[in-house]
N, C-alpha and C positions, 0 to 999 in steps of 0.2 A: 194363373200359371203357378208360379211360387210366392211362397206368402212370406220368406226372408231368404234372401239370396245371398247376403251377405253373413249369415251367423253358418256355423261348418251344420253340413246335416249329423245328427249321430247315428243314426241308423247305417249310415257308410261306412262310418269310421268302424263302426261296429262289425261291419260285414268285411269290413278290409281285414280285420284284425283276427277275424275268425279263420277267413281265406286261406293268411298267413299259417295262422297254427295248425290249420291241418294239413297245410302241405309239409311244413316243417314235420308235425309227427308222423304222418304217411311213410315219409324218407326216412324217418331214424327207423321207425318200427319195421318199414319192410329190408332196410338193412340189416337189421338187430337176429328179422327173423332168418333171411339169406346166409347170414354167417352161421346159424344153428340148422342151417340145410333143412329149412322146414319153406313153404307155401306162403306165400303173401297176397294169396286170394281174397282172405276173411278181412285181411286190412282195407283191401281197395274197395269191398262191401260196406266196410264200414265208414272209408270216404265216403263214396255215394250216398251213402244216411247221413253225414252228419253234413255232405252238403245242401239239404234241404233245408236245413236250418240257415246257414249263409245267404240261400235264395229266398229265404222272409224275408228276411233284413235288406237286401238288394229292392225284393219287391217295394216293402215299404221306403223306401230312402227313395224310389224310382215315382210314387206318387207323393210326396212331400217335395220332389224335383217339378212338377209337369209333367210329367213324363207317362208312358203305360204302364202299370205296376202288374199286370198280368204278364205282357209281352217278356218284360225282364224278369219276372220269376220264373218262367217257364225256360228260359233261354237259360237261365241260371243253377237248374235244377243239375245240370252236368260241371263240373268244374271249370275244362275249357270254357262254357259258356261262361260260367260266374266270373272269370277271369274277364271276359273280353267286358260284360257289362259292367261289372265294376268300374273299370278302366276308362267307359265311357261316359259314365253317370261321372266318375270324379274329374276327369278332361271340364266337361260341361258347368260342375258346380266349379271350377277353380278358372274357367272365361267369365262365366257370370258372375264370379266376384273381381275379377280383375277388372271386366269393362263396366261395373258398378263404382269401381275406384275410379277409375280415369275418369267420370261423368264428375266425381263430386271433384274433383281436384282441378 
């Protein structure tokens, strides 16, 4: 199943942090570009490419979990997806370490 459940995965953290940032710079740039009365079409192309990269990292974090690492790359390749499975994987890693604590305590 999982080979440490207790150590944080980094591929999550990784993908969490990636997630972050490009919604963060999606917002600012398609603002930036709104206020110059230009198109924010080539930004949200450019989300969609650079969320393929977020959906590696899901994938792998999702088979270092037990988990299907195809099912949540492919679920993950759209943002709402990556959002939802992110959210799921880290729900799961953060039970499976809480109820690894309770056992030893």
């Amino acid at each position: 199943m999982s080979t440490s459940s207790s150590a944080k995965e980094p591929s999550l953290s990784i993908a969490g942090r990636l997630l972050l940032g490009e919604f963060v710079v999606y917002v600012a740039l398609s603002m930036l570009l709104a206020s110059r009365g230009l198109s924010a079409d080539y930004v949200f192309v450019g989300l969609l490419a650079f969320n393929l990269v977020v959906a590696v990292f899901i994938a792998k974090a999702a088979r270092a979990l037990g988990k299907r690492a195809f099912l949540y790359g492919l679920i993950s390749s759209l943002p709402p997806g990556a959002l939802f499975a992110f959210f799921r994987l880290w729900s799961h890693q953060l039970w499976s370490r809480l109820d690894q604590d309770r056992r030893i305590s």
